[in-house]
Structure formats: structure tokens, C-alpha cells
N, C-alpha and C positions, 0 to 999 in steps of 0.2 A: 766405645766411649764409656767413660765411670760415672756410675749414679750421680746425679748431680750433687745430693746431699747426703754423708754417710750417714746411715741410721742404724751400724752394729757395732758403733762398740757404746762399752755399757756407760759411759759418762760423758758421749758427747764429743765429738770433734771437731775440726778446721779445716778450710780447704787452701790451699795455697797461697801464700801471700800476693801473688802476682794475679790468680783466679778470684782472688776478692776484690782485688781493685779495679778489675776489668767486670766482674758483675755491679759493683757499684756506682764506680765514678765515670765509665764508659759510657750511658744511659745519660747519669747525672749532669754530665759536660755539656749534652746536647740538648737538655730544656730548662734547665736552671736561669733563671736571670742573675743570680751573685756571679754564675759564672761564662756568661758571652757579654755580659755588658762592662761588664770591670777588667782591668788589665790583671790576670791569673797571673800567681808567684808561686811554683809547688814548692816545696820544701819536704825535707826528713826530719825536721831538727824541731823539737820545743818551743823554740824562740826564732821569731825571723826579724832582722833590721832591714825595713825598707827604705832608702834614701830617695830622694824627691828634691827639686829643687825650689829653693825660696827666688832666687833673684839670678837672671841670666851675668855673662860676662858684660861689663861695661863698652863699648863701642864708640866712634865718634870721627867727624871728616877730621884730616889733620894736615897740615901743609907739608911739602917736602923738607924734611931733614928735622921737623918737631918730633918732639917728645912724643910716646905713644901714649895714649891711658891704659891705664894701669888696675888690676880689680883680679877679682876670684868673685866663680859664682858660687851663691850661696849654697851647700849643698846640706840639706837638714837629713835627719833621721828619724823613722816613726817604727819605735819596737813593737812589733804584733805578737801576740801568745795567742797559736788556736786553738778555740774554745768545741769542745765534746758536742755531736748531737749521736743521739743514739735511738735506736727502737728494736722493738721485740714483736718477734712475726711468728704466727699458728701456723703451721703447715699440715696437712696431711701425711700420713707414710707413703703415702702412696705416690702425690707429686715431690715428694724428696726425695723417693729412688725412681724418679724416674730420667732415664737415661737420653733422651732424645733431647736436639736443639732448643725445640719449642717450649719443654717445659724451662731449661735453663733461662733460657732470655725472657719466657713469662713473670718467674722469681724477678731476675735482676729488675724488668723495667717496673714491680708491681715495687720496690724495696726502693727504687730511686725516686719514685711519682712520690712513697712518702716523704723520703727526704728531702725532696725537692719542696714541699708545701712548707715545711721548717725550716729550711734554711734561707729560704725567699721569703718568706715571711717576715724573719726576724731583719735579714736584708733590707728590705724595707723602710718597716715599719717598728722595729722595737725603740722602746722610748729610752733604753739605756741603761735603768733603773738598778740592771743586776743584770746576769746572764738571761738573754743573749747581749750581744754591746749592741752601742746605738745603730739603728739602721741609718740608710743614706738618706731618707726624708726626715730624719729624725734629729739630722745632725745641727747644731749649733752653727750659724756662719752663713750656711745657704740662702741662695738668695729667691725672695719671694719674687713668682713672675705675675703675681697679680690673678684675675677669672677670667677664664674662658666662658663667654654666654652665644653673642647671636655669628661671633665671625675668629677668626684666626690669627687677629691683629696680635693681641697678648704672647701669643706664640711665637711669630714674627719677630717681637719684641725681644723677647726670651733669648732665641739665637745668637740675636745681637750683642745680647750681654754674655753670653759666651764668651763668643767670638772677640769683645773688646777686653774680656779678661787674658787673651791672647789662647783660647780653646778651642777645640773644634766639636761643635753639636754633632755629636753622632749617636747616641744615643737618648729614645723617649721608649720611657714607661710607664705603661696605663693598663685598667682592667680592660679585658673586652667589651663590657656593657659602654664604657667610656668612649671606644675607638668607636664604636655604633654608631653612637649619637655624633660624632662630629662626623662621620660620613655621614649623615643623614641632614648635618645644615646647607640651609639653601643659602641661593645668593639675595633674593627676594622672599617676602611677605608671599605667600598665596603661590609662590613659581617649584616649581620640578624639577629644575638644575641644581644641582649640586654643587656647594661650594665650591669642594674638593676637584672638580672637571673631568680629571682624566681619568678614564676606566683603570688603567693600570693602580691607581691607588687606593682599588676597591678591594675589600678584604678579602677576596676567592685567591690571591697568592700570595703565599707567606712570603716570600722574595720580593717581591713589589710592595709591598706594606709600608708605607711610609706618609708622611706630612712634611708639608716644604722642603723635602730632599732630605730629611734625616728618618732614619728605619725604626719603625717604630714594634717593639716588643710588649705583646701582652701575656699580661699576667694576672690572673684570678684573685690572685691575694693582694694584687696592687687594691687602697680603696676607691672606689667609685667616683670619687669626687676629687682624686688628685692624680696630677699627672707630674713625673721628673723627668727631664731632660740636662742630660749631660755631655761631659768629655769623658771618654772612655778610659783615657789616661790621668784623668782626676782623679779616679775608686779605685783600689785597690783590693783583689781579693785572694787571701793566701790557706793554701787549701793541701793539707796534710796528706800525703801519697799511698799510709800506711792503712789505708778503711782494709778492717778489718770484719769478717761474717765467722761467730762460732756458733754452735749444735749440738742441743743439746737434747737426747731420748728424754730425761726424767719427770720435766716441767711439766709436759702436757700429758702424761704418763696415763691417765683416766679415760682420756679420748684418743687416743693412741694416735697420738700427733706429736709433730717436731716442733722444738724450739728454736727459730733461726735468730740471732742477737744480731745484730748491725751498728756499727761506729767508727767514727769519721769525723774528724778534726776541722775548723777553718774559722775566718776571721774577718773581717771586711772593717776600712776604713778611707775618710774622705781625706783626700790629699791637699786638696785646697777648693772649701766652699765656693768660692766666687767663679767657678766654673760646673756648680750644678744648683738648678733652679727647678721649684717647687709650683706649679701652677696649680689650679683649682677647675672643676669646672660645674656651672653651672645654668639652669637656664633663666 
């Protein structure tokens, strides 16, 4: 097997384009929340037109031998442009040739944890302002589902309005500190029971992790005091195929270290607010 990262020639190289995107986005697919809560769109291209639709086909009972109704569903478009994250990683000579499995997959998952913190972040929570674009909590339209304090009513509720928006609640995201404290509400003042009841819904399985039947994803950079729950087919996240890793000897030249560059395209927007709702919680 070849070094994982060349360190001879004199200005730096690249590794494959198909080796970059499997150190990357490989890693990155599997703990990112922009990208297992959102319906993924890859793309090669600049510019991507995502279509979604505004208003189903019209329907209706009709008697034998009536006129049908008559309609087109609405079908809109939301042009996305993905926007750059990038970072710059110190490596040693030493783990950049080196050639064994372990060191490769230590690079990719140490290069994705960072972009993961950035790209979820901005996911989130960015206000909109300028780069990054608005996160999903961030967005205009969403609907407030009110405070979670002593019970899981507001949450309940939440569902509901989903669900009436014609959605399906499948996904909630919250920090860990947050998922804590609601397994930890009782059903009583002064009692040992557990709101929550069934052991299966206790944090020790990441497959079992759920509240009233929707799977619940935590995330560190969610904030502590807000929880979104969505339809999965509401957010859209469109996520550029070309991440690229170059290497460069000269940068770190004094300490006799690599320069690995990292860059990676994508985009995220809400498709229609009234199917993601923004709760709060507190005690």
C-alpha cells in the first residue's frame, strides 16, 4: 500500500480524486447531522435546482359520467449554490508516510470530526447574516413548538403539528446535555420513575434513542436549550462530490511537517417551514 500522504515532491501533491472523497465524505456521512437528517442531493455542478412541491394534485368524489377536476401540482424550484468550508491540518512526516490502514482512517476520521463541527454548526444555528446561509433553526417560517419544563406534552404537541402540516416527525435534534435531562424527568414530585418508562429509550443504544417514537440525534453544537424536530423531506442538503485533500511540504517547512488542505462544498435549505418546529427546553 502507498504512503498515505506523499511528502516528496518538492511542492506538494494530491491524492486521487475518488481517495479524497472516500477519506472525507465517507467518515463525514456517517456523523454529520446536515447529512442523515436531511434528504442528501449530491451533485458535480455549481449550481443545483431543487424542485419540491407547493400544492398536491387537486382530487374529489365525482358521480358516474361527471366531469373530472382538473389542476397541476404545484411544483416550485429552490436554486442552491454550495458554499466552500475548508481547513488546514499540521501533520507530522512521519504520520503522512505512513503506510498502514490505521494511520489512513486516523487522518480521514481526525479531518471529518473537524468538518463535521462546521458544517453542523452552521446547519443549525447560523443566523444567515453572510456565509454560512441560514441554518434550519435559524430559518424564517418555522414554527415555534413552545417549552419543554416538567412533562413531554409540548412535544406531543409538536408532532402533531407536523403531522397536520401533512409531515412525517422523524427526525429531533438536541445537544446531549438536553437528551439527559429529559430522560431524567419523572412522572411525579419526589418518585423514581421515569417519565420516559421503557428502558429501551435509555441513552446506552444509539438505535433505540428515541422520544414518542421519532429517533432522536444528538449533537454537541446543537444549543442546550433548543430542540428541532422535523420531516426529513422538509431540509434539503446538497453536498458537492468533489472534496478535495492537497499537500503541501513547504508550509510547515521549520517543524518538518505537512500541510494537508481540505475542501468541500454544500448547502442546506428548509423546504417548507410548517413542517419543522423549534422547541425550547427548560426547567
Amino acid at each position: 500500500m502507498a504512503p498515505l500522504l506523499t511528502s516528496s515532491a518538492p511542492t506538494g501533491v494530491s491524492l486521487t480524486p475518488s481517495g479524497q472523497a472516500a477519506l472525507v465524505l465517507g467518515p463525514l456521512e456517517r456523523i454529520s447531522t446536515a447529512l442523515t437528517t436531511a434528504t442528501v442531493l449530491r451533485t458535480n455542478t455549481a449550481e443545483t435546482h431543487v424542485p419540491y412541491l407547493g400544492t398536491d394534485v387537486p382530487t374529489a368524489f365525482v358521480a358516474e359520467g361527471e366531469e373530472l377536476p382538473t389542476g397541476e401540482p404545484e411544483v416550485l424550484t429552490l436554486k442552491l449554490r454550495p458554499v466552500k468550508i475548508a481547513a488546514l491540518s499540521k501533520l507530522s512526516r512521519e504520520l503522512a508516510g505512513d503506510s498502514t490502514p490505521g494511520a489512513v482512517e486516523l487522518v480521514g476520521q481526525s479531518i471529518a470530526r473537524s468538518v463535521r463541527k462546521t458544517l453542523d454548526t452552521a446547519f443549525l444555528n447560523a443566523p444567515g447574516t453572510g456565509l454560512p446561509p441560514r441554518g434550519v433553526l435559524a430559518t424564517a417560517g418555522i414554527i415555534d413548538g413552545g417549552q419543554i419544563t416538567g412533562n413531554l406534552d409540548p412535544l406531543a404537541d409538536a408532532i402533531a403539528t407536523v403531522q397536520d402540516a401533512g409531515g412525517n416527525a422523524s427526525q429531533l435534534v438536541m445537544a446531549p446535555k438536553t437528551f439527559s435531562a429529559l430522560v431524567k424527568l419523572k412522572t411525579a414530585a419526589g418518585s423514581n420513575q421515569s417519565l420516559l418508562g421503557a428502558p429501551a429509550e435509555a441513552p446506552a443504544s444509539a438505535f433505540a434513542r428515541t422520544l414518542h417514537g421519532v429517533p432522536v440525534t444528538l449533537d454537541p453544537v446543537c444549543p442546550p436549550d433548543t430542540i428541532g424536530l422535523w420531516d426529513k423531506t422538509a431540509v434539503v442538503t446538497v453536498l458537492r462530490e468533489d472534496a478535495t485533500i492537497a499537500v503541501s511540504n513547504d508550509h510547515y517547512f521549520d517543524s518538518d511537517s505537512i500541510a494537508v488542505r481540505t475542501t468541500l462544498r454544500a448547502i442546506w435549505a428548509v423546504l417548507d417551514p410548517a413542517r419543522v418546529v423549534k422547541l425550547t427546553y427548560g426547567t
